[in-house]
Structure formats: C-alpha cells, structure tokens
N, C-alpha and C positions, 0 to 999 in steps of 0.2 A: 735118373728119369729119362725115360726114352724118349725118341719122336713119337713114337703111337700115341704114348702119355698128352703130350705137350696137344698133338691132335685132339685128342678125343676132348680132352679140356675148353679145345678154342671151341672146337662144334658144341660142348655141352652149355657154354659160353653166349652162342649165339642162337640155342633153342630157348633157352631159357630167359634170353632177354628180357627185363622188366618194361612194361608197359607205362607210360606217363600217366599219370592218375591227374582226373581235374580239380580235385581237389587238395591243397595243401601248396601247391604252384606259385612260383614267382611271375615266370617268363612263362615258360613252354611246361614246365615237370618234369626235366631231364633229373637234377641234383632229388628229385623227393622219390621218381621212381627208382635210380640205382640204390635210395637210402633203405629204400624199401626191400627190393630186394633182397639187400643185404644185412639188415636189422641193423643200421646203423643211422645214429642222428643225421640229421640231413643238412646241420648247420656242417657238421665238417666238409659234404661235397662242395658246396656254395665256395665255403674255404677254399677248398681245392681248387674250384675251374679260377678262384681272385689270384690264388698263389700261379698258375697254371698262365695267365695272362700277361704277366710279366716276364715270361718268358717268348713271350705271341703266340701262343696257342691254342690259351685260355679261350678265344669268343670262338675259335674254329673245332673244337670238340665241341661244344655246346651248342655248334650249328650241327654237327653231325650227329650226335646226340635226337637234337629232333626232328633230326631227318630219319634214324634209322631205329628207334624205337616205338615203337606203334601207340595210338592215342587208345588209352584207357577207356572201358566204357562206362556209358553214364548208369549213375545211381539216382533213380528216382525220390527216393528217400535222402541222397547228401544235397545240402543245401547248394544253389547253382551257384559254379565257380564263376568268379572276376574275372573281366578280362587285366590282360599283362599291363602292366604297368608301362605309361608309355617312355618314360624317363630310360627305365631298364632296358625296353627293346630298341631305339635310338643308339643308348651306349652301347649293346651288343653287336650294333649295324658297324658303330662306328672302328669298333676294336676288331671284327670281322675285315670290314675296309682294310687296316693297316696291316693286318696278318698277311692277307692277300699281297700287298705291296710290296709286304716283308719277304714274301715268298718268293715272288717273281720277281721283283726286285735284284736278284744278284746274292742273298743273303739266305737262301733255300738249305743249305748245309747245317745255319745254324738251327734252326729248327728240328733236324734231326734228331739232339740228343735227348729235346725233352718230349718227344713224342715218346722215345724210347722207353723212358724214365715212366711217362703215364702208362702205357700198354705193359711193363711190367708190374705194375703197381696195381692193375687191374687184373692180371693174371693171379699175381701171391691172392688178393683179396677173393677170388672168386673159389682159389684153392681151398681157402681155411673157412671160408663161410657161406661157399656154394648153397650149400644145404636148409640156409636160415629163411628163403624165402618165407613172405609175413602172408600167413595161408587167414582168410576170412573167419572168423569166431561162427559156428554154426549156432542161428538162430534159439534161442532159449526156448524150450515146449510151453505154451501155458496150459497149464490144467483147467479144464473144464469145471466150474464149480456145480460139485454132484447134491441133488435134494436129496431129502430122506425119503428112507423107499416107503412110499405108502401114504395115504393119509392117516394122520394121528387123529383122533380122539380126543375132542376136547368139551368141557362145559361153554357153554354159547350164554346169553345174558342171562337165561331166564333160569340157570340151573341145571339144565338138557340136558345128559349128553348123547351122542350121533353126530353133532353139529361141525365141523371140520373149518379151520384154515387155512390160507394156500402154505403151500412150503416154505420152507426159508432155507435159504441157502447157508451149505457150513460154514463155520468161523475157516481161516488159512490155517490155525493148528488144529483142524481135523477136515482134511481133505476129504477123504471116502463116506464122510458122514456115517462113521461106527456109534457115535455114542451122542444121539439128539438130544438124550436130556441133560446133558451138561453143557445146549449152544450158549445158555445164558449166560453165562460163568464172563469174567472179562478176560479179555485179549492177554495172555502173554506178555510181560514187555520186553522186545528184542534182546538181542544180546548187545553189548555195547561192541561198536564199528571199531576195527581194528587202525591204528594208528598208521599212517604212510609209510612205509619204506625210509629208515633216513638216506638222502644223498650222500658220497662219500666228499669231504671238501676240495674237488680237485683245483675249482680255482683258486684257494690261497695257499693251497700246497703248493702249487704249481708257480705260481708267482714267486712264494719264499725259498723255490730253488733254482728260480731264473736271477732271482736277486743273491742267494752266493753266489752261483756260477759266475756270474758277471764279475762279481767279485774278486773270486781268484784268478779267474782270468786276468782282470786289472793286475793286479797284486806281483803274478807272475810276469807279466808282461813289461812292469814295470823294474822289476829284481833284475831283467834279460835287457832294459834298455830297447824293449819294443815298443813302449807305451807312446805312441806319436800319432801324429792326428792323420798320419797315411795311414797306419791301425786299427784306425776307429772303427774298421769295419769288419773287422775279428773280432772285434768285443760283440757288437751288434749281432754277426751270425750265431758267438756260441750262448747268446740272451734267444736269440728266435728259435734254438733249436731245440732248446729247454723249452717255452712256449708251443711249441711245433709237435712234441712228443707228447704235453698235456694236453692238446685237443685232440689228440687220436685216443689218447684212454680214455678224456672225457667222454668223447663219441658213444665208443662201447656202454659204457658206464651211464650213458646219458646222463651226464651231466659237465660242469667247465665251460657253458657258452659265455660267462665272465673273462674268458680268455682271449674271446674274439676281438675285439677292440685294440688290446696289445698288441696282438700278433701282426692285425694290418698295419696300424700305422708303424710298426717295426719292421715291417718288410719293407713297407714302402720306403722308408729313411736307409734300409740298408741298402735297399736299389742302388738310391740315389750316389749315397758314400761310393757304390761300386763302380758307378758311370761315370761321376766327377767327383774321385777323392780330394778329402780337403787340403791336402796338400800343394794342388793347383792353386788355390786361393790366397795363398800367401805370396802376393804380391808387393813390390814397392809401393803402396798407396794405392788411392781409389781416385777415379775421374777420368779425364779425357788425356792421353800420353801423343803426340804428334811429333814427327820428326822428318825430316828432309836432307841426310849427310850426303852430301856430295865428292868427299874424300874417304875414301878406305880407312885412316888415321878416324874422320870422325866417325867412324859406324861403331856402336855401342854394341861388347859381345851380346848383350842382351838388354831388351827389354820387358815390364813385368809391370803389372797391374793385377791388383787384388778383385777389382770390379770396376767395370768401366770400357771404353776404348782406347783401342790401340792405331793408329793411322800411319806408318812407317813407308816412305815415298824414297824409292830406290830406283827412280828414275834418271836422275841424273848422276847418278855412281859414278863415279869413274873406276874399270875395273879394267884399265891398258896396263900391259905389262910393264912394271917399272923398270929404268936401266940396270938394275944387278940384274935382272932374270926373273925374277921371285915370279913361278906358278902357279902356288899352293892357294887354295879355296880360300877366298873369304867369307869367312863365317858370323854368320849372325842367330841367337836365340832370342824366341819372343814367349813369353809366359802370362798366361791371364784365366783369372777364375772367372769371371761370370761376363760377358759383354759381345764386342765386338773385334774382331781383330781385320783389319783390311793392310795390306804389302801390296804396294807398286813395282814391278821391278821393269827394266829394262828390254825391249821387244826382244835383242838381238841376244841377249846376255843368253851364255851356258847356266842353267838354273838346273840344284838340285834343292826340290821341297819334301820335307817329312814333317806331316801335319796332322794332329792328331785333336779327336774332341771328346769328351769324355759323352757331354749330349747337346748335340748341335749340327750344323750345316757346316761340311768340309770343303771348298772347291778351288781347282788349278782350273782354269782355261775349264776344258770341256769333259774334265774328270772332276767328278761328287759323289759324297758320301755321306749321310747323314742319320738319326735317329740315334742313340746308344753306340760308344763308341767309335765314331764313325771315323775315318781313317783315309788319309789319301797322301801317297806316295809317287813323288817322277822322281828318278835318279836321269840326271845329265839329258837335260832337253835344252838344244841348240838354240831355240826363238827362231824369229822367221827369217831369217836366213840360211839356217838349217847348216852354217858352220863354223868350227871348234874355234872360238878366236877370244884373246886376253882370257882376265883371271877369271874361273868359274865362281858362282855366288850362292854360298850353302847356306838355306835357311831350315830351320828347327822353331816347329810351333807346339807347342801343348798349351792343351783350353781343358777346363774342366766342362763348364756350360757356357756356350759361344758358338758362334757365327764366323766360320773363320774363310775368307774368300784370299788367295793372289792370285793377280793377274798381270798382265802385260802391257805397258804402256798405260 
C-alpha cells in the first residue's frame, strides 16, 4: 500500500464523514452516526468509546467526535429527539476532566498508544466497509385509485335504464380498472407474511466458547504451575477476548447484544486485577499495623497487611555507623493491599524510596504520582542537610490499592 493509498483513504475518510442523526442518540450521536455509516450495530461503538475509556481516551474522542461531525438535519416526519441524558453528559464532563489531567499531567506518552490503536481501527474499518453507507429507502409511489372510464348504465328503481351511479373506485387487485364487472367479487386473501429472518445464536455461542477457553486456559495454566492469583488476570483477558470477538461478529450479524453485560463487567474486573494484582493482598492479617524501631536490630525486613494501615515511624532510627564499620543500606519492605501506608523517616537520613501503587496516591516530600499505577522513585536524597553521613535507609513499598505518603520528620 502506498502513501498515495493511505492519503486518498484519510481524505476519502473525512468527506464522507457521517453526520450525527437526532434520532436514535444517547449523548450527542456520535456512536449511532459512525454505526451508520458503516452498517454496523451501534451497541458495539458505545462498546468501543466504554472499552476506549479505560484507557483515558474514551470521553476525549467522543468530545471530538461531536465536535467534528456535523449535526444531522432534522426530519419533519421523525418523532422529536430527547434531550441527553443528564447523568451521561456529567459522566462524560467528568472522564473528559481526567483525560485532560491525564494528559498534561506528566502522563501524555501513555496515551499515545491507544489513540494509535483507535485511528488504526478506524482506518482497517473504513477500508472494508467504506462503501456501506445506509443511503435513505426512496419513498414508495402510491397509485392513484383509477375509476372506470365512463358512466355505466344501470337500472335506477323504477326499472329505467339511462339512470347512472357515481363511480366506484377499483378493488387493489385490479389497479387500471380492466374489468368493472368483476369489482364485486371479494378481496383476495393476502398471501401469508413471510416469517423473520432467524438470528444466528451468537450470544450462547459465544459464551460456551468463552467458557472452554477459560477452561483450558485454567487447565493449562495449572499443568505449567501458573495458575496463582498474580494469573488471575490471563485467565480474565483470554475470557474477554473470546467475548470481545463475539461482539464484533455480533455487530455485523446484528445480533449478541446478550454479550454486553459480560464483557463490561469483565473488563472492568480485569482493569482492576491489572492495576492491583491480587497478589499485593496477601498480607499478614488485616487492621491497623504500627511501629516505632528505634534500633536497626529492631527494624522488621518487612511489613505487610492484607487491608488496612500501615503507620512505620523511623524517626528516631538510629542509623550511626556501628564500630566494625558496617555501611551497607538498611533495608526495610512494606507490603499492603488495600488501605493506607504512612513512613516517617528521619530529616537528615540518606533515603532511598521505591514506592509503587497499583491504584492510588504515591508521595515523597514534593514528588506524586497517582491514578493507575502510579510510581515514585528517589534514589540517595541526602534530607536537609544535604550530606552523606551514617548508614543510608532503603525502603521498598508495593500497594495494590493505597495511599502511600513518606515523609521527613
């Protein structure tokens, strides 16, 4: 495929743009005009921009969307559209708001790959189905009902005839009115109405292949000594991809919107598994863990909570060099799935923190990170005296979902 190719595509792309129609809309008509265009259910676009959000994306094409596709004109004859829902327009202000965040935020790279992802995906689709634009049904003719030529001749009460009746219009099985003196005859009866199309069963197809796949998945996973609950979230992807492929044949096929329901709340659970695998959650116990070692001897290599807080006050440490010499770091790990994690440490102390959250609030001093994944690293910061002196003090935090703040003093 050449550049010219790839040109002529994008421009063919942007004349032929689909128009928001006010009819059949949620929000604006973005998800019903691309469906349109492209003869495709429009439950799978909706799909799209939900799947397309969790990535931060989703509310910012769908602002661009109705920014950059023109409002449909009105039909006299379609019943007047609703307005938006106010619940949907809120949530889309809201997820709009954090894209934004997410963007200028520091975090602008990630969002690259799945813009990329969608603008190829609307390229392949416009490739293969460019041409199905859904063109308007031209209006049916109706026939004029034609009288019989002429007045007929009929006997009047008295026996006359001359005497004439007005016309009468033909039966529908004889349009042109060829043959009046059979109007009296009765009607035809129809032909019997041809039965629906059956649908094909994509949704329990589709489900009874998500349910092996998951299956052997397990199975295998299990045979290889992967099957652990840091895992859980390769079973889950190759369950939603199986789901994920029967709404796009649904689509075509119109039909699998029994798919819908699956698929979200399986994305949503796989997020989740992704941002804070369960692995973090296996904790010593749950509740409030507190501690205050004052000697290196008593610093615990680690601490761990399954759910709850952590409160670890390394304040009064002592980390002077002992008389053999001994330099080397001491080390401390804190471990917690769900809560809160707060470390004190000493103003002056050499500190090096590697803190990690799977979704939650990261922060040293005046370095944060937060939302998915969020991540904050000092290697060898001095405290405020700004030098190298006794033993440096290395901490190691992983959170699944937490709050995880140290500070100084």
């Amino acid at each position: 495929m050449s550049r010219t190719d790839v040109g002529e595509t994008l421009r063919e792309m942007w004349e032929t743009r689909p128009a928001r129609p006010r009819d059949g809309r949620q929000v604006a008509g973005v998800a019903a005009g691309i469906a349109r265009r492209y003869d495709i259910d429009p439950v799978l676009v909706r799909v799209g921009f939900v799947v397309a959000a969790f990535s931060g994306i989703g509310a910012a094409l769908y602002i661009a969307g109705w920014i950059l596709l023109p409002d449909g004109p009105a039909d006299p004859a379609a019943p007047r559209a609703g307005r938006p829902r106010t619940w949907l327009v809120i949530a889309l202000a809201i997820a709009a708001a954090i894209t934004m965040g997410t963007v200028f935020g520091g975090n602008g790279p990630d969002v690259i790959l799945p813009l990329l992802v969608v603008a190829a995906l609307l390229y392949l689709l416009h490739r293969s189905r460019g041409d199905r634009a859904t063109r308007t049904a031209d209006a049916p003719t109706v026939a004029t009902p034609m009288t019989a030529p002429g007045p007929s001749p009929v006997a009047d009460g008295t026996g006359a005839a001359g005497s004439t009746e007005p016309p009468v219009a033909p039966p529908a099985w004889d349009p042109l009115g060829a043959a009046p003196f059979a109007w009296d005859l009765p009607e035809p009866s129809p032909p019997p109405a041809e039965p629906p199309p059956r649908r094909l069963p994509v949704t329990p197809v589709t489900l009874g292949v998500a349910l092996i796949a998951g299956s052997a998945t397990a199975v295998i996973m299990m045979l290889g000594g992967m099957l652990t609950l840091a895992n859980l979230d390769v079973l889950c992807g190759v369950v939603l991809a199986v789901l994920g492929a029967g709404l796009v044949v649904g689509a075509f096929l119109r039909t699998g919107r029994g798919l819908i329901p699956f698929a979200l709340l399986l994305s949503a659970l796989t997020w989740a598994l992704v941002a804070a695998p369960l692995d973090r959650w296996q904790g010593d116990g749950y509740g409030e863990l507190v501690a205050a070692p004052t000697t290196v001897a008593a610093l615990q290599p680690s601490y761990e909570r399954g759910a709850g807080e952590i409160d670890l006050d390394l304040r009064n440490l002592d980390l002077a060099v002992p008389p053999d010499g001994n330099t080397s770091p001491v080390r401390t790990r804190i471990s917690m799935g769900a809560g809160d994690v707060t470390v004190r440490v000493p103003p002056a102390a050499d500190v090096t923190v590697t803190a990690r959250a799977g979704l939650g609030d990261v922060r040293f001093d005046r370095l944060e990170d937060d939302g998915p994944d969020a991540h904050v690293q000092v290697i060898d910061d001095l405290g405020t005296d700004g030098v190298r002196s006794g033993r440096p003090l290395a901490i190691d935090i992983d959170a699944g979902l937490a709050d995880v703040e140290v500070r100084r003093g």
